[in-house]
C-alpha positions in Angstrom: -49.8 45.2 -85.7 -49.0 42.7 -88.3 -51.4 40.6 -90.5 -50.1 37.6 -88.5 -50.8 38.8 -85.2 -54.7 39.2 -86.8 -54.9 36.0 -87.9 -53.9 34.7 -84.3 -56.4 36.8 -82.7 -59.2 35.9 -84.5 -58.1 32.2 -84.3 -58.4 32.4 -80.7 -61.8 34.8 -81.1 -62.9 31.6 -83.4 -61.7 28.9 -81.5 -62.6 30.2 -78.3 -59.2 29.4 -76.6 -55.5 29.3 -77.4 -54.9 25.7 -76.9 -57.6 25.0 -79.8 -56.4 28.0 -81.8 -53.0 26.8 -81.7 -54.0 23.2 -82.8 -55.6 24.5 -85.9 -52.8 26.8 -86.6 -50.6 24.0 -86.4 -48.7 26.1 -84.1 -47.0 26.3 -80.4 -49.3 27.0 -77.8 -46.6 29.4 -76.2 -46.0 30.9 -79.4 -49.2 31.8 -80.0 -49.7 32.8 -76.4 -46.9 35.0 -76.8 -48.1 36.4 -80.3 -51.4 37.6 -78.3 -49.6 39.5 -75.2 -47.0 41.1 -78.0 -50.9 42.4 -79.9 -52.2 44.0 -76.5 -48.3 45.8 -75.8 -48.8 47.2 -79.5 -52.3 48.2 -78.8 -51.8 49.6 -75.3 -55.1 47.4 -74.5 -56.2 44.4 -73.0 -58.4 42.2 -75.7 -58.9 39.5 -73.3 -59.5 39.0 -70.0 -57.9 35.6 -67.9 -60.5 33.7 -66.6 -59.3 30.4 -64.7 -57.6 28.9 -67.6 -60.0 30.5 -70.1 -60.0 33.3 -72.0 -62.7 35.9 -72.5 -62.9 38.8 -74.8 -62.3 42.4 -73.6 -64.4 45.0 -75.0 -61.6 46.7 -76.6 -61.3 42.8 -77.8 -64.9 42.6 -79.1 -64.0 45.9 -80.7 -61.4 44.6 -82.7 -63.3 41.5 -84.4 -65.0 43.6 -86.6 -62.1 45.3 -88.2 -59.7 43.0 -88.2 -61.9 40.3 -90.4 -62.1 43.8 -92.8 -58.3 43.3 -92.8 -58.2 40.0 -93.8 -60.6 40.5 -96.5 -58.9 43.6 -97.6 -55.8 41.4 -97.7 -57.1 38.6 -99.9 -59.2 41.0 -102.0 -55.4 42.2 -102.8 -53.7 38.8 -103.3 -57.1 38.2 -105.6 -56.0 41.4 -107.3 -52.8 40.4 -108.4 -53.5 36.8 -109.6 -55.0 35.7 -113.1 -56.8 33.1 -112.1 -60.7 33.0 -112.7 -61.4 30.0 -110.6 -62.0 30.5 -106.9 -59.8 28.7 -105.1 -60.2 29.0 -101.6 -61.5 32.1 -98.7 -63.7 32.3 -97.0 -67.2 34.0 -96.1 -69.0 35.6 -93.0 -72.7 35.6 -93.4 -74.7 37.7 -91.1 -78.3 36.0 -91.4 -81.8 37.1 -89.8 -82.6 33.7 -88.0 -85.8 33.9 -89.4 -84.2 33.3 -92.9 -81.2 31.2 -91.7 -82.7 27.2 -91.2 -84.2 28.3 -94.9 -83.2 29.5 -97.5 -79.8 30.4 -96.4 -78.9 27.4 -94.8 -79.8 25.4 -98.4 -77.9 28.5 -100.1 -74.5 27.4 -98.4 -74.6 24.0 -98.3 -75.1 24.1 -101.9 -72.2 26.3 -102.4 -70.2 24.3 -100.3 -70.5 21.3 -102.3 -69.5 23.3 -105.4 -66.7 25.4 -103.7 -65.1 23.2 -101.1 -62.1 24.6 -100.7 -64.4 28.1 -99.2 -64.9 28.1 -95.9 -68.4 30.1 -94.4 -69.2 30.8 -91.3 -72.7 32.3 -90.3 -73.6 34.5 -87.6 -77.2 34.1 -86.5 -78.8 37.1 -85.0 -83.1 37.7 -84.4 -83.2 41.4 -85.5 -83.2 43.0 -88.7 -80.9 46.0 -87.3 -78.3 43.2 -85.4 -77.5 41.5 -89.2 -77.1 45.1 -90.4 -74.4 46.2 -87.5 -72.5 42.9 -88.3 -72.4 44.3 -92.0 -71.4 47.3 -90.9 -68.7 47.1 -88.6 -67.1 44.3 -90.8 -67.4 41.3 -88.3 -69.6 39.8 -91.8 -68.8 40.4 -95.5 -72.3 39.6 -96.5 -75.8 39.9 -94.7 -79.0 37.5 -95.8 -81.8 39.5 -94.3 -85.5 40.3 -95.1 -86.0 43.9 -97.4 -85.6 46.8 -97.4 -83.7 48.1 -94.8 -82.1 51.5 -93.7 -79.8 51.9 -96.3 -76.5 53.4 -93.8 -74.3 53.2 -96.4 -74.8 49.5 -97.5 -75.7 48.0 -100.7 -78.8 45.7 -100.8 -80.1 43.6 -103.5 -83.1 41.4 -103.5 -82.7 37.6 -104.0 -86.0 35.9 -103.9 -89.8 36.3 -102.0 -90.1 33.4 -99.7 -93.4 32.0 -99.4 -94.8 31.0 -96.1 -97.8 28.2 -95.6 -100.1 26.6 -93.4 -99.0 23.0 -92.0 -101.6 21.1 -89.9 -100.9 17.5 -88.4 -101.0 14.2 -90.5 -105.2 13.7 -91.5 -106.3 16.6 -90.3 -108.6 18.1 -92.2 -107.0 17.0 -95.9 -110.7 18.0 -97.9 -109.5 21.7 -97.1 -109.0 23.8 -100.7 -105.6 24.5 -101.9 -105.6 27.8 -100.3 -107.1 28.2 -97.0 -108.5 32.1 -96.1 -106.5 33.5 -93.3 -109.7 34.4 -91.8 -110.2 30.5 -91.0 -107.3 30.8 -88.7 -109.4 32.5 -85.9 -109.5 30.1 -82.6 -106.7 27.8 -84.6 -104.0 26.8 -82.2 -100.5 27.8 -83.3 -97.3 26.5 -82.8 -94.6 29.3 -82.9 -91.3 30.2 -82.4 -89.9 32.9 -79.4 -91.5 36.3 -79.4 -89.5 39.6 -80.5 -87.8 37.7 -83.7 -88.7 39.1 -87.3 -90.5 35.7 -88.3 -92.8 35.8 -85.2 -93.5 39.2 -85.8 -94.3 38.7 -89.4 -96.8 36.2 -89.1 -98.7 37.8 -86.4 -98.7 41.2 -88.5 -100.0 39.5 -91.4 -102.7 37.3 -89.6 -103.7 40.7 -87.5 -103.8 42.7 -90.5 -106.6 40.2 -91.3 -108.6 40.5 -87.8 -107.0 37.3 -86.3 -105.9 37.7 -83.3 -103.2 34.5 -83.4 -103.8 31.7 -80.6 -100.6 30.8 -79.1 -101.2 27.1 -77.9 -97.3 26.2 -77.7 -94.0 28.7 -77.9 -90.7 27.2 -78.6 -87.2 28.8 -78.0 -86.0 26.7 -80.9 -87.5 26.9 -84.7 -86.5 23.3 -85.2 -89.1 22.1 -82.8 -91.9 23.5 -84.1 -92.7 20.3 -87.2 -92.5 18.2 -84.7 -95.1 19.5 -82.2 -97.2 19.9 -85.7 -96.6 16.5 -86.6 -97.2 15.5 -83.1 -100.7 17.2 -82.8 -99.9 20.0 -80.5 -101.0 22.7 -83.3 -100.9 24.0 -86.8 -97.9 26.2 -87.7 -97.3 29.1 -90.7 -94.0 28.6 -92.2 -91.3 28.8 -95.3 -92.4 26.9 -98.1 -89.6 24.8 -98.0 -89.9 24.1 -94.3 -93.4 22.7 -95.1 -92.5 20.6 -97.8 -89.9 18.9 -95.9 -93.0 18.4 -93.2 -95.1 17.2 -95.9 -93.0 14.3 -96.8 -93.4 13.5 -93.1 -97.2 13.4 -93.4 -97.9 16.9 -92.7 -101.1 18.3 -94.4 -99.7 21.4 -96.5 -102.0 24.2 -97.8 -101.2 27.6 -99.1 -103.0 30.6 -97.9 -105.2 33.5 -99.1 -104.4 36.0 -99.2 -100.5 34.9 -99.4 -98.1 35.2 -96.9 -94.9 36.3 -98.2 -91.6 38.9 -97.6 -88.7 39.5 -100.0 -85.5 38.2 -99.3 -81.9 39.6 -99.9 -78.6 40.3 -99.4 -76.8 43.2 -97.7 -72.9 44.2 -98.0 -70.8 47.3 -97.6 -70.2 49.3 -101.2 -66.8 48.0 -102.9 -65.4 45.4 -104.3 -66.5 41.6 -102.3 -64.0 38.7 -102.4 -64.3 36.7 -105.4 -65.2 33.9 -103.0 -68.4 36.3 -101.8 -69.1 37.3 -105.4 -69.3 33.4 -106.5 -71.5 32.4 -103.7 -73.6 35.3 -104.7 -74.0 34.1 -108.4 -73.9 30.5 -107.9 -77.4 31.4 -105.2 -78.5 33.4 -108.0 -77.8 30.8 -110.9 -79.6 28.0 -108.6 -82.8 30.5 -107.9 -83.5 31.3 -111.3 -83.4 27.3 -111.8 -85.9 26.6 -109.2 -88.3 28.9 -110.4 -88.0 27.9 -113.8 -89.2 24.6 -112.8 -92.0 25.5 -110.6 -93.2 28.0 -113.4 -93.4 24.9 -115.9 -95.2 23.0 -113.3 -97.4 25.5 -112.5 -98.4 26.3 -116.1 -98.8 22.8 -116.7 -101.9 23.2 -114.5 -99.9 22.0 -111.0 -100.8 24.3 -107.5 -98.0 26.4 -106.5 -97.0 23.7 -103.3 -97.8 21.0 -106.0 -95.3 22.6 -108.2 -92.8 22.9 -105.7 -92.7 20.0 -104.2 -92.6 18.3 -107.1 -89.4 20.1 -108.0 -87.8 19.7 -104.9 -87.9 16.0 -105.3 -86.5 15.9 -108.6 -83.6 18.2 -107.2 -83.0 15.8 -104.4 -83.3 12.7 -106.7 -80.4 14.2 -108.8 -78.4 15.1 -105.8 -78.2 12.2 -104.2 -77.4 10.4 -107.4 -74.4 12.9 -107.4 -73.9 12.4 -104.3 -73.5 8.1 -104.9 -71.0 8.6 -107.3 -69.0 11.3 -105.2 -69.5 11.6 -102.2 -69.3 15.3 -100.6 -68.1 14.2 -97.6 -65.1 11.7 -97.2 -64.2 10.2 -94.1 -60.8 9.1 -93.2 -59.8 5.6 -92.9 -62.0 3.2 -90.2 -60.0 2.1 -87.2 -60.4 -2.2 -87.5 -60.9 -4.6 -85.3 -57.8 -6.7 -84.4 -58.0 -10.4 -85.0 -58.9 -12.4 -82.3 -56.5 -14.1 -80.1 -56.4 -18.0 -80.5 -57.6 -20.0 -77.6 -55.5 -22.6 -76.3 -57.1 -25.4 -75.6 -55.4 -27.6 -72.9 -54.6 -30.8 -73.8 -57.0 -33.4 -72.4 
């Protein structure tokens, strides 16, 4: 087994067929086709199984993923070795992140390192169980895991990154002579809005408002997180979520209120022990660099005499005022050049 034949199999694993794979290889389909059946005569094993004119991973396939992402990491960890260069310059990074965590702050995390690094590529693997972001870890299918702490340590390093605050949002006008922070004991008979049961942020928030004898009234359940500001917005119920989450619902005209006692669980990273890629090691300092920044600002604002969702908001605005300026004078995205119109045909006009 040779490193190319792992890049070609994971290719295909990515692109979820050879024809795809082979377009963004810039290679022959029949060479990569070929490349595949040579991988499973090496391995004495079939790593996919032909379905119509699909392809769908064996389990010895699904058994490979895993390690063979460790092998191309251990490779560029080597190539990193023997160059002296301190920029990063490229790689790329498989994040493992506890959905409950992933829309935010992880999702802001990468997108923000994306515009500084755009020559990394990340992908995330989504998953609703503290124990299914720590098997990716482990096995090596992800260099990095974004999860909530602690967790069983099984031979992984874990460092906390920030405590994510969650909050109560209620529809636009409703009830906006409420204090700054509303007890959680008000929230008996108050109709939620919440995501799928059996996922760590469900589970969470029912804990906590339990743990303060209120049994939570489900009014609506949503299979996807993203629909739960707009049934708030919309009426349908109030919802406890991220800070940030809210704040983006409070520019909306959702009423925002922090609660007491606060709601609140730390957030971190997990990895296997070792060196990471220098493209993992910058994401983790530039999520670092851009943490300490934020909370710097809210702590000013906050000791100025601003609430804490005051204070963040606040601060959020002025960091999306100075990205989109940045933004105007280069733009993160470039598109490539507009197909035009073609010019109109003259009309003969007979003569009359």
């Amino acid at each position: 087994m040779d490193l190319r034949q792992v890049e070609y199999f994971l290719a295909v694993v990515d692109h979820h067929g050879v024809n795809r794979a082979a377009a963004a290889l810039h290679i022959a389909q029949p060479s990569l086709s070929q490349a595949v059946r040579k991988l499973e005569r090496e391995l004495h094993t079939q790593l996919f199984h032909r379905v119509g004119r699909g392809l769908v991973l064996a389990p010895a396939g699904e058994a490979l993923v895993g390690p063979a992402r460790q092998i191309l990491r251990d490779v560029e960890q080597a190539r990193e070795a023997v160059r002296e260069v301190s920029a990063v310059e490229g790689g790329r990074i498989d994040i493992a992140g506890l959905s409950a965590v992933s829309t935010d702050p992880l999702a802001v995390w990468v997108a923000q390192f994306r515009v500084r690094r755009p020559q990394v590529r990340l992908r995330v693997e989504e998953r609703d169980r503290h124990s299914e972001v720590v098997e990716l870890v482990k096995s090596g299918a992800c260099e990095l895991g974004v999860t909530v702490l602690p967790v069983p340590l099984d031979g992984l390093a874990q460092e906390f990154l920030v405590q994510q605050h969650f909050t109560l949002v209620l529809p636009p006008g409703c009830d906006e002579d409420l204090p700054p922070a509303v007890p959680l004991a008000a929230m008996k008979g108050a109709p939620l809005v919440m995501g799928e049961r059996n996922t760590a942020g469900r589970d969470h928030v029912e804990a906590m408002l339990r743990a303060h004898g209120v049994e939570p009234l489900i009014a609506v359940e949503v299979p996807q997180r993203g629909s739960v500001v707009p049934m708030v917005l919309s009426g349908a119920g109030a919802a406890i979520l991220p800070l940030r989450v809210a704040l983006e619902a409070r520019q909306r005209g959702a009423v925002v209120r922090d609660l007491d006692p606060h709601l609140s669980w730390p957030v971190g990273v997990v990895h296997r022990h070792g060196r990471l890629t220098p493209a993992a090691t910058a994401f983790l300092a530039h999520t670092k660099d851009r943490l300490a920044s934020w909370a710097r600002a809210v702590e000013r604002r906050v000791a100025a005499g601003e609430s804490q969702i005051e204070a963040s908001a606040a601060t959020m605005s002025a960091v999306e005022r100075r990205q989109n300026a940045r933004f105007r004078a280069s733009s993160p995205v470039r598109l490539g050049p507009l197909p035009t119109e073609p010019a109109p045909e003259p009309i003969d006009h007979p003569d009359r």
